[in-house]
mmCIF file as gemmi writes it, N, C-alpha and C atoms, coordinates in Angstrom:
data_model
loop_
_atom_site.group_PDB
_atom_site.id
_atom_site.type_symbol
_atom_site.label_atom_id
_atom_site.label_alt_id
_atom_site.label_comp_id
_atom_site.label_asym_id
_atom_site.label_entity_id
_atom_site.label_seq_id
_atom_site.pdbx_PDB_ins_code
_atom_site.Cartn_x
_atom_site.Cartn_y
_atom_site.Cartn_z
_atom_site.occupancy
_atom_site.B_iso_or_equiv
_atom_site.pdbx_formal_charge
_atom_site.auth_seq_id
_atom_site.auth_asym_id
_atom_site.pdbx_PDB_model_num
ATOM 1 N N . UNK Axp A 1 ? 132.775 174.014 111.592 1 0 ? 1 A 1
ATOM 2 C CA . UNK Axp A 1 ? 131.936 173.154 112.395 1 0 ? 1 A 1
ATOM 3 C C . UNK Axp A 1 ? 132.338 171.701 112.116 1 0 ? 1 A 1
ATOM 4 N N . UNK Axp A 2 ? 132.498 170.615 113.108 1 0 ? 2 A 1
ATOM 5 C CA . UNK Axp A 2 ? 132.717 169.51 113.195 1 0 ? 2 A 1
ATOM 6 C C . UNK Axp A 2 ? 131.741 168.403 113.599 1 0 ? 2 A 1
ATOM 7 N N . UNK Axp A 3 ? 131.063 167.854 112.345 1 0 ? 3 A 1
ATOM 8 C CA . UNK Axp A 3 ? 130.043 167.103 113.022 1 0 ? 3 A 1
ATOM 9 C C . UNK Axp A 3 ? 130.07 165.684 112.984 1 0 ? 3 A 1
ATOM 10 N N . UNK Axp A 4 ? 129.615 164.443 113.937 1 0 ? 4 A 1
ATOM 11 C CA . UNK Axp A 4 ? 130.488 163.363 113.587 1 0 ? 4 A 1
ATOM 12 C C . UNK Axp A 4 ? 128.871 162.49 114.346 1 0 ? 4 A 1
ATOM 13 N N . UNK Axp A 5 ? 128.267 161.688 113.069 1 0 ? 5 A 1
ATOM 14 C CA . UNK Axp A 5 ? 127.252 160.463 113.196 1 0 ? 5 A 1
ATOM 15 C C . UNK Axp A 5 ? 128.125 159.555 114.199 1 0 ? 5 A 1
ATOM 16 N N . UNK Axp A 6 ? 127.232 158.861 115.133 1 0 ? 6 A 1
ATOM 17 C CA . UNK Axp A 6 ? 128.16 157.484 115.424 1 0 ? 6 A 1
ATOM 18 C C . UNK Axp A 6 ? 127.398 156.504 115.046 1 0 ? 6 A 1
ATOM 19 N N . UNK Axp A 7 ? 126.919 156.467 114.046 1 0 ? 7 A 1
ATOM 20 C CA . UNK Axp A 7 ? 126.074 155.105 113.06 1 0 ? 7 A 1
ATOM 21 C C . UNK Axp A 7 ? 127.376 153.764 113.504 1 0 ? 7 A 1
ATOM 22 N N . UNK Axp A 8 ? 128.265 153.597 113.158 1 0 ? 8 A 1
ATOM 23 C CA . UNK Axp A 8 ? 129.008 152.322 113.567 1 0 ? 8 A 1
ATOM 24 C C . UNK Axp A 8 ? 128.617 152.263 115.024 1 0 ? 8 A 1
ATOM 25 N N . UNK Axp A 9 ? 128.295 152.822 115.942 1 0 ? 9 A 1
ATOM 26 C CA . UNK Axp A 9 ? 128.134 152.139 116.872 1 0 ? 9 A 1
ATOM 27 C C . UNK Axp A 9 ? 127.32 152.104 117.811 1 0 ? 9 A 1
ATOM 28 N N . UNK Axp A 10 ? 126.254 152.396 117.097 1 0 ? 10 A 1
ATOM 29 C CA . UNK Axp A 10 ? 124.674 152.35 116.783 1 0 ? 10 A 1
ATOM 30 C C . UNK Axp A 10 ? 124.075 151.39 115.836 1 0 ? 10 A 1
ATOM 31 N N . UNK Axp A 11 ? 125.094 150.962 115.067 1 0 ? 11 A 1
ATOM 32 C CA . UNK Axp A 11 ? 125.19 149.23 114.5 1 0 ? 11 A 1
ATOM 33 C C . UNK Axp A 11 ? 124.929 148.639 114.918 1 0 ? 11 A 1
ATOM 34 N N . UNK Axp A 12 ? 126.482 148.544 115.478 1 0 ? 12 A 1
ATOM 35 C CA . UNK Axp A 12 ? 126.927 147.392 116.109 1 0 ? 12 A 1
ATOM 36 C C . UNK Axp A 12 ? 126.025 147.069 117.469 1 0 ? 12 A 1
ATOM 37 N N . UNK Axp A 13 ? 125.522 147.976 118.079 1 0 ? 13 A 1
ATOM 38 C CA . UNK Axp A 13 ? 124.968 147.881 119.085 1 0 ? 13 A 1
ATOM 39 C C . UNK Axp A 13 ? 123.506 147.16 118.596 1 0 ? 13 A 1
ATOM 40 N N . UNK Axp A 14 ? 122.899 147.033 117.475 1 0 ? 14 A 1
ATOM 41 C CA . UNK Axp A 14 ? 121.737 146.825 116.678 1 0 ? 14 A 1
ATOM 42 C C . UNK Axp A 14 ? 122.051 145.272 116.358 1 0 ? 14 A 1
ATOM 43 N N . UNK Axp A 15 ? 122.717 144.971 115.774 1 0 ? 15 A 1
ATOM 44 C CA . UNK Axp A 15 ? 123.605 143.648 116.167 1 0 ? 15 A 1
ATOM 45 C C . UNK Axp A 15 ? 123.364 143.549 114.35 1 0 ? 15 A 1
ATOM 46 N N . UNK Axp A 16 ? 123.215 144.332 113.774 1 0 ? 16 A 1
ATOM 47 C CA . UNK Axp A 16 ? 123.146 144.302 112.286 1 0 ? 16 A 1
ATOM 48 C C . UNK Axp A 16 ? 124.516 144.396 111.05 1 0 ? 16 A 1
ATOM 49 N N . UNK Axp A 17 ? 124.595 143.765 110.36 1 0 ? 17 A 1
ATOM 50 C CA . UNK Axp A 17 ? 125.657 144.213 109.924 1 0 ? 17 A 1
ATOM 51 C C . UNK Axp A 17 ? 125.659 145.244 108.549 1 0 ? 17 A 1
ATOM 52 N N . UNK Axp A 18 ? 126.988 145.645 107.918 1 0 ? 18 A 1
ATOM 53 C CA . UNK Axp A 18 ? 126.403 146.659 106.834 1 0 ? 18 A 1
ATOM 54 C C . UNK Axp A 18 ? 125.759 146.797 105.548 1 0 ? 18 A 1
ATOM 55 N N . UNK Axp A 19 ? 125.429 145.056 105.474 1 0 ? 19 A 1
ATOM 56 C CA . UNK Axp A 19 ? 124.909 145.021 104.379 1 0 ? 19 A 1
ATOM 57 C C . UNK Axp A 19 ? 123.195 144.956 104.83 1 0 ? 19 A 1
ATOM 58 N N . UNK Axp A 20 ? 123.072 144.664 105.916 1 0 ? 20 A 1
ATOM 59 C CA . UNK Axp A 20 ? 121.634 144.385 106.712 1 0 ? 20 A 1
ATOM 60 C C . UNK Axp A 20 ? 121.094 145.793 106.867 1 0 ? 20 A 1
ATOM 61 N N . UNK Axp A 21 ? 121.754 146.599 107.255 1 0 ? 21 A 1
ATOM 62 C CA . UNK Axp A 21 ? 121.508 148.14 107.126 1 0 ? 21 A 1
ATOM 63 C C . UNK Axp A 21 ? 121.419 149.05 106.075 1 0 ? 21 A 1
ATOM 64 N N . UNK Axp A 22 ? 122.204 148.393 105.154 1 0 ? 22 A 1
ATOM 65 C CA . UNK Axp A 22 ? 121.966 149.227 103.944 1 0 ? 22 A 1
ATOM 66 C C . UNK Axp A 22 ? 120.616 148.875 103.208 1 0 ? 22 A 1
ATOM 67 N N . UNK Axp A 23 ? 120.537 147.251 103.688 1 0 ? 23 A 1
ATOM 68 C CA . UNK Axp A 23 ? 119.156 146.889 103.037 1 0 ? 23 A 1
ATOM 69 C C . UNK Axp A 23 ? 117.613 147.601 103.351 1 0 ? 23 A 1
ATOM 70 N N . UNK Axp A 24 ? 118.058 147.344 104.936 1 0 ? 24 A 1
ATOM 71 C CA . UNK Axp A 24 ? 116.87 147.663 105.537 1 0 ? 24 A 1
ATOM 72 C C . UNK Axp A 24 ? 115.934 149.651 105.551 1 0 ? 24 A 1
ATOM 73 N N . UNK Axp A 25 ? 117.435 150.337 105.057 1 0 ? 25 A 1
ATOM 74 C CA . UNK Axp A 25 ? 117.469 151.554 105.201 1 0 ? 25 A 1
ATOM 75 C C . UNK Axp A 25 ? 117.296 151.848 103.665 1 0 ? 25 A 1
ATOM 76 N N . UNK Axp A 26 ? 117.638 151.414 102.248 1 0 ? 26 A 1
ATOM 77 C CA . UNK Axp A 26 ? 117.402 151.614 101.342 1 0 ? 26 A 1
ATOM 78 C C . UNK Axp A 26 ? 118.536 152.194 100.505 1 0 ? 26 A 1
ATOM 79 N N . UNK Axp A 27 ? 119.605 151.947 100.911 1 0 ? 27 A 1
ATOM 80 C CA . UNK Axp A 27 ? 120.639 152.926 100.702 1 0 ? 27 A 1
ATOM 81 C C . UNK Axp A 27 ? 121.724 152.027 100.059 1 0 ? 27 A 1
ATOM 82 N N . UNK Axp A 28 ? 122.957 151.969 99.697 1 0 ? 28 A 1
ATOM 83 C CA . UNK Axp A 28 ? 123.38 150.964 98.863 1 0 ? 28 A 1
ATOM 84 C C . UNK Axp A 28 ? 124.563 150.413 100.368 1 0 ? 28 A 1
ATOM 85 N N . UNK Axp A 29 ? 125.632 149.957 100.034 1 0 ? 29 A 1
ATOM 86 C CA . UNK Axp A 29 ? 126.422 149.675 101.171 1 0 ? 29 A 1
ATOM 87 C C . UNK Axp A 29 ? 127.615 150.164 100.916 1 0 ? 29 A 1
ATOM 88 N N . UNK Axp A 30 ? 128.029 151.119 99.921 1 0 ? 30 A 1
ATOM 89 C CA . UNK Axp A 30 ? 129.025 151.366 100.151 1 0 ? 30 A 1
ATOM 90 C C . UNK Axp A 30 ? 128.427 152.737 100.58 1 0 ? 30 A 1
ATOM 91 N N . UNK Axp A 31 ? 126.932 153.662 100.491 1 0 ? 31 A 1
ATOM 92 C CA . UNK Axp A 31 ? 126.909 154.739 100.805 1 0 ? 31 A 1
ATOM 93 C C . UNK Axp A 31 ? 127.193 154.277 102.398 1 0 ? 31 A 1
ATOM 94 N N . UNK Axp A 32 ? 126.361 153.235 103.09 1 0 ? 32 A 1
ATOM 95 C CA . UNK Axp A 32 ? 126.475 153.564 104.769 1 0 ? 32 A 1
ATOM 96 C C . UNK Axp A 32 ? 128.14 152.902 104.864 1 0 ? 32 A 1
ATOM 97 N N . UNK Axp A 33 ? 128.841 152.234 103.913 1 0 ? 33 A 1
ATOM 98 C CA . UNK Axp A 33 ? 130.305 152.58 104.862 1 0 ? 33 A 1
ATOM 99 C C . UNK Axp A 33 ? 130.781 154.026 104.602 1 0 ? 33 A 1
ATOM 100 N N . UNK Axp A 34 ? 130.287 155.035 103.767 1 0 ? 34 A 1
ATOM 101 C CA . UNK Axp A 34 ? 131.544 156.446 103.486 1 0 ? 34 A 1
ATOM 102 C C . UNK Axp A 34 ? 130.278 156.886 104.665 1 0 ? 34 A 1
ATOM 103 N N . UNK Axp A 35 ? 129.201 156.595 105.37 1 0 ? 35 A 1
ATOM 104 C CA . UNK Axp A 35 ? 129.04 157.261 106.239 1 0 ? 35 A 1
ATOM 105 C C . UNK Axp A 35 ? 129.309 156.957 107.589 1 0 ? 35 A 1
ATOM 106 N N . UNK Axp A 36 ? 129.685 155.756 108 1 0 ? 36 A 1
ATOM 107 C CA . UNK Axp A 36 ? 130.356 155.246 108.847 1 0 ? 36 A 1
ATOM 108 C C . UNK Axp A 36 ? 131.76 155.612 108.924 1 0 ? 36 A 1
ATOM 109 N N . UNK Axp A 37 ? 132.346 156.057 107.638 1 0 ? 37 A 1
ATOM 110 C CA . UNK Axp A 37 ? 133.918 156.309 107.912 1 0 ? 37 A 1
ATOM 111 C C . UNK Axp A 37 ? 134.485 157.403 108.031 1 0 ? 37 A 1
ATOM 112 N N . UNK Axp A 38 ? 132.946 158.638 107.948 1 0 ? 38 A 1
ATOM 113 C CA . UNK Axp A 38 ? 133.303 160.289 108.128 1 0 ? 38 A 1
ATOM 114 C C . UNK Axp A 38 ? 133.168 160.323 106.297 1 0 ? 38 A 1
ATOM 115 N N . UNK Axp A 39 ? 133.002 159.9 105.152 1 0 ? 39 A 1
ATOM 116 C CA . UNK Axp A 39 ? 133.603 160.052 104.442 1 0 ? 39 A 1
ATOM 117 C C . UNK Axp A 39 ? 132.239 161.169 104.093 1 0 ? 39 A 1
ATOM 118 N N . UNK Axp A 40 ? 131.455 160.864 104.047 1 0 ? 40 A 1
ATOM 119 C CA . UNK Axp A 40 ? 129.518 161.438 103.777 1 0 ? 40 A 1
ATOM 120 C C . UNK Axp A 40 ? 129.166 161.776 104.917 1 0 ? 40 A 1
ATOM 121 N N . UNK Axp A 41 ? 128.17 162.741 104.702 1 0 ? 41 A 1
ATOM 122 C CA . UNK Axp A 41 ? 127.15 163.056 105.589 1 0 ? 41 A 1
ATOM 123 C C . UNK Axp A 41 ? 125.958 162.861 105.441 1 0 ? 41 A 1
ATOM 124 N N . UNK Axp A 42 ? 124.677 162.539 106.164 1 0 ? 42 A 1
ATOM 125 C CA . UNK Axp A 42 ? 123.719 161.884 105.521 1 0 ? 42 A 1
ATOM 126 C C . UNK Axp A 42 ? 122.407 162.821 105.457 1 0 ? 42 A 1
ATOM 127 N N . UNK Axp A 43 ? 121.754 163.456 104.524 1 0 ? 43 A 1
ATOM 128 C CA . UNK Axp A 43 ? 120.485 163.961 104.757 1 0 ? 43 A 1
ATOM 129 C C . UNK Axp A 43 ? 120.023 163.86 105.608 1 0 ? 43 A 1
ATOM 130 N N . UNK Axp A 44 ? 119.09 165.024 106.214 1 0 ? 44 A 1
ATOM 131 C CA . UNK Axp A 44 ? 118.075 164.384 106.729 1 0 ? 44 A 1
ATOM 132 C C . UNK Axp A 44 ? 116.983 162.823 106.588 1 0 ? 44 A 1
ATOM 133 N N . UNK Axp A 45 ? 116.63 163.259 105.543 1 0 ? 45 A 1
ATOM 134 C CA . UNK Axp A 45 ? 115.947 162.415 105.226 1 0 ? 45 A 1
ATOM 135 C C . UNK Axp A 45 ? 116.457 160.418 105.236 1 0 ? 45 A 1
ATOM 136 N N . UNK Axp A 46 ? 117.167 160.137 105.498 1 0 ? 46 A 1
ATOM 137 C CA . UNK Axp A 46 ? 118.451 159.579 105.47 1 0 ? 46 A 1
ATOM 138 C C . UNK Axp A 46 ? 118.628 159.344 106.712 1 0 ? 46 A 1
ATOM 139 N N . UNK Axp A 47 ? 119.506 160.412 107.355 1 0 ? 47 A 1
ATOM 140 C CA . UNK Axp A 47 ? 118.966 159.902 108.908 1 0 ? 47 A 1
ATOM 141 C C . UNK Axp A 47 ? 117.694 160.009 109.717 1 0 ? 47 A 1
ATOM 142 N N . UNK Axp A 48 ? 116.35 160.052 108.79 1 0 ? 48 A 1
ATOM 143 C CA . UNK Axp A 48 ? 115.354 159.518 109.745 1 0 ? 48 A 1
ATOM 144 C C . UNK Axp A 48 ? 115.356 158.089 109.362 1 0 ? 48 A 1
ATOM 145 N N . UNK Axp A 49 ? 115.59 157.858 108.469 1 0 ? 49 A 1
ATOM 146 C CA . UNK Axp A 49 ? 115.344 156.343 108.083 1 0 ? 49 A 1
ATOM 147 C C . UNK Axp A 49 ? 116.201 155.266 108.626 1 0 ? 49 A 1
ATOM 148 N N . UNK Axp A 50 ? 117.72 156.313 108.661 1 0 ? 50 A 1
ATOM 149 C CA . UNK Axp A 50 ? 118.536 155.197 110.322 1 0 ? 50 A 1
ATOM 150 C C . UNK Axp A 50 ? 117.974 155.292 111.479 1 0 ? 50 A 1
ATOM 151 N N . UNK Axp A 51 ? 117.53 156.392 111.939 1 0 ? 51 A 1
ATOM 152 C CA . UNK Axp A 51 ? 116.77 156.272 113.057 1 0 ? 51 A 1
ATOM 153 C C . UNK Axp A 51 ? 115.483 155.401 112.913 1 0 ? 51 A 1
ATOM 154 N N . UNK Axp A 52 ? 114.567 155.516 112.355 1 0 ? 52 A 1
ATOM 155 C CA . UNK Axp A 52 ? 113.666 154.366 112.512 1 0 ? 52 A 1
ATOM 156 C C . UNK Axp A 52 ? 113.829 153.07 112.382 1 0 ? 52 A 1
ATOM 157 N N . UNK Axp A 53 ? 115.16 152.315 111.983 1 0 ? 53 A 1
ATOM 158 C CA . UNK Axp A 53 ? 116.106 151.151 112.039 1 0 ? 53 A 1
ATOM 159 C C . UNK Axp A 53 ? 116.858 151.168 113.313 1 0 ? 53 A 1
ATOM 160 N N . UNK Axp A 54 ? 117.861 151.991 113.663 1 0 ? 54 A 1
ATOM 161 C CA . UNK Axp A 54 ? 118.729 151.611 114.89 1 0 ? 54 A 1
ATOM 162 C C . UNK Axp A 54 ? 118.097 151.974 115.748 1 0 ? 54 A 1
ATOM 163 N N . UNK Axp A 55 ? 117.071 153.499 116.04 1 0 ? 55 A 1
ATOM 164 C CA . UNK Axp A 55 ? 116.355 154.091 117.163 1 0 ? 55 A 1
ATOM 165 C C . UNK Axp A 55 ? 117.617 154.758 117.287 1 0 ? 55 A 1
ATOM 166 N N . UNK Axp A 56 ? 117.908 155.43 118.525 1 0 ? 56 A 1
ATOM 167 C CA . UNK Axp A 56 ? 118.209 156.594 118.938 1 0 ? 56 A 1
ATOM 168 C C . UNK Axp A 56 ? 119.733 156.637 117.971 1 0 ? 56 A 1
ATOM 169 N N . UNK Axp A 57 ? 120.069 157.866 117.367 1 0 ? 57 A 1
ATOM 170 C CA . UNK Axp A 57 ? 121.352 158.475 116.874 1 0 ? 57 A 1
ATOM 171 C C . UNK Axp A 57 ? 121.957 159.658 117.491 1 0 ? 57 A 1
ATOM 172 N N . UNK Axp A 58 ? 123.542 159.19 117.694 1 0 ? 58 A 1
ATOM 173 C CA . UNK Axp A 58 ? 123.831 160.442 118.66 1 0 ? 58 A 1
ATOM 174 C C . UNK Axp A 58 ? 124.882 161.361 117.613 1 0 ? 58 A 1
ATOM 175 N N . UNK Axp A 59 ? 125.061 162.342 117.371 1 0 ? 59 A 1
ATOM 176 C CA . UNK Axp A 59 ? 125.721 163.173 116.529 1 0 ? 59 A 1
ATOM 177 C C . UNK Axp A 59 ? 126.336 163.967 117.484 1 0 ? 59 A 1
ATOM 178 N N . UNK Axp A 60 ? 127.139 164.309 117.13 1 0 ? 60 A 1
ATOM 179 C CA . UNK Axp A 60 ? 128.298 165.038 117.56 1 0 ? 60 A 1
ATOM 180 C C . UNK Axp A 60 ? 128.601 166.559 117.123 1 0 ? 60 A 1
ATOM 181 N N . UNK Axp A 61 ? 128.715 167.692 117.865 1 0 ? 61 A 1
ATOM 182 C CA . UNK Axp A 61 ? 128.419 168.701 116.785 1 0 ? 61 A 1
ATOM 183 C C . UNK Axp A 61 ? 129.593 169.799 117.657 1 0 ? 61 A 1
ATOM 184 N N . UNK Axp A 62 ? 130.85 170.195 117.483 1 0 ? 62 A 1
ATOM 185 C CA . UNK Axp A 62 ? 131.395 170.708 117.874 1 0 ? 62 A 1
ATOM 186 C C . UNK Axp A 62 ? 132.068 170.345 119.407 1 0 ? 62 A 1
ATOM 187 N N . UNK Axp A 63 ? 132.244 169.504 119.682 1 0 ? 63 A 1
ATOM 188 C CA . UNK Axp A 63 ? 131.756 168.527 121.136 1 0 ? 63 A 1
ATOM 189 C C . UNK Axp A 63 ? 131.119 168.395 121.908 1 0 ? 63 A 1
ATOM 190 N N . UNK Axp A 64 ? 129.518 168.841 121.37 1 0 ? 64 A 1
ATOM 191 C CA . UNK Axp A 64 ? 128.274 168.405 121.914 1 0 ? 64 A 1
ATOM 192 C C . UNK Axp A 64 ? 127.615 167.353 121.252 1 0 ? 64 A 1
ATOM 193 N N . UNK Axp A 65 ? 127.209 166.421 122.449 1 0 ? 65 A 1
ATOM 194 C CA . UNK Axp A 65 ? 126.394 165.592 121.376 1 0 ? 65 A 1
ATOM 195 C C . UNK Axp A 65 ? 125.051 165.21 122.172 1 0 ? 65 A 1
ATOM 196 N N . UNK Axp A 66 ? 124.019 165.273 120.561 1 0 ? 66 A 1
ATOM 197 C CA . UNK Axp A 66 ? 122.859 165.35 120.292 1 0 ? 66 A 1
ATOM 198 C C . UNK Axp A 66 ? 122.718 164.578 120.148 1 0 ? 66 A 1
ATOM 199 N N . UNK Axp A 67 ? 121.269 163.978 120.527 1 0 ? 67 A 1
ATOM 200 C CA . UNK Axp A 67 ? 120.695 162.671 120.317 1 0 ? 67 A 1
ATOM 201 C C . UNK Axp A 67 ? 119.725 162.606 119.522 1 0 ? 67 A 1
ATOM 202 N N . UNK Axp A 68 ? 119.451 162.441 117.97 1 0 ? 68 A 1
ATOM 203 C CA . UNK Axp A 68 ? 118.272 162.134 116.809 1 0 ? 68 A 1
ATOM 204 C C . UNK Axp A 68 ? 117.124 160.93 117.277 1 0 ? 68 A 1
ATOM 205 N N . UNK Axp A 69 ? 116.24 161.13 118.013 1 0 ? 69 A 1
ATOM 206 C CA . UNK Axp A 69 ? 115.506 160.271 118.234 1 0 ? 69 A 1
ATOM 207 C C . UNK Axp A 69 ? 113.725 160.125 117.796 1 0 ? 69 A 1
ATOM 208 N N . UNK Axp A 70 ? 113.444 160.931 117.059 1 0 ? 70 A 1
ATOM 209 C CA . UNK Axp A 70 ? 112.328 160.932 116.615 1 0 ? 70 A 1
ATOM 210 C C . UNK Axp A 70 ? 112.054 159.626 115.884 1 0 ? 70 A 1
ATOM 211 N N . UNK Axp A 71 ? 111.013 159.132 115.585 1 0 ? 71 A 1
ATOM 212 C CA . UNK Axp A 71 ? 110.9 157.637 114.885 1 0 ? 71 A 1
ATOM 213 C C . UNK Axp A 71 ? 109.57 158.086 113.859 1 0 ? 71 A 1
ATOM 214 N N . UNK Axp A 72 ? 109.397 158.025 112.844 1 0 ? 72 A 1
ATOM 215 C CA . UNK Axp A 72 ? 107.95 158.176 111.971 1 0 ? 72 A 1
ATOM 216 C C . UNK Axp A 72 ? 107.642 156.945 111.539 1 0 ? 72 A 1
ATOM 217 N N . UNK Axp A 73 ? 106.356 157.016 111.387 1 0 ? 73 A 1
ATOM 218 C CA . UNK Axp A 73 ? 105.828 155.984 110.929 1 0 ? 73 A 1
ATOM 219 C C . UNK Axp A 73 ? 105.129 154.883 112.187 1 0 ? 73 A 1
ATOM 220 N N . UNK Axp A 74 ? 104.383 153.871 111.888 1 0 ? 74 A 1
ATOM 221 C CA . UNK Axp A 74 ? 103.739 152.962 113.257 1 0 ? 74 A 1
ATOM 222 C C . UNK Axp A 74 ? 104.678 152.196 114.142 1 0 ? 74 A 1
């Protein structure tokens, strides 16, 4: 199985950069570049917390892609 985050460009589109994301998400900055670069994959838990920062995440899953859009919290 081949699964592929597009967090870079769900960034960039956020207009944030990777240290602004790592802040805001809790995570350090070199974890969101090995997940930006394929290098990691991110928990769940993990990607709800990009999703409630960028909003919608599209993943890639064999060459379908899914859209993570749930948001928790107010």
């Amino acid at each position: 199985m081949t699964m592929v985050f597009h967090l870079r460009e769900a960034r960039k589109r956020s207009g944030l950069r990777l240290r602004e994301l790592a802040a805001a998400t809790g995570c350090t900055l070199d974890y969101i570049w090995r997940l930006e670069s394929g290098r990691r994959f991110p928990s769940l838990p993990v990607v709800l917390r990009l999703v409630n920062v960028l909003g919608p995440l599209e993943v890639s899953v064999d060459g379908h892609v899914y859209v993570i859009s749930e948001r928790n919290g107010p």
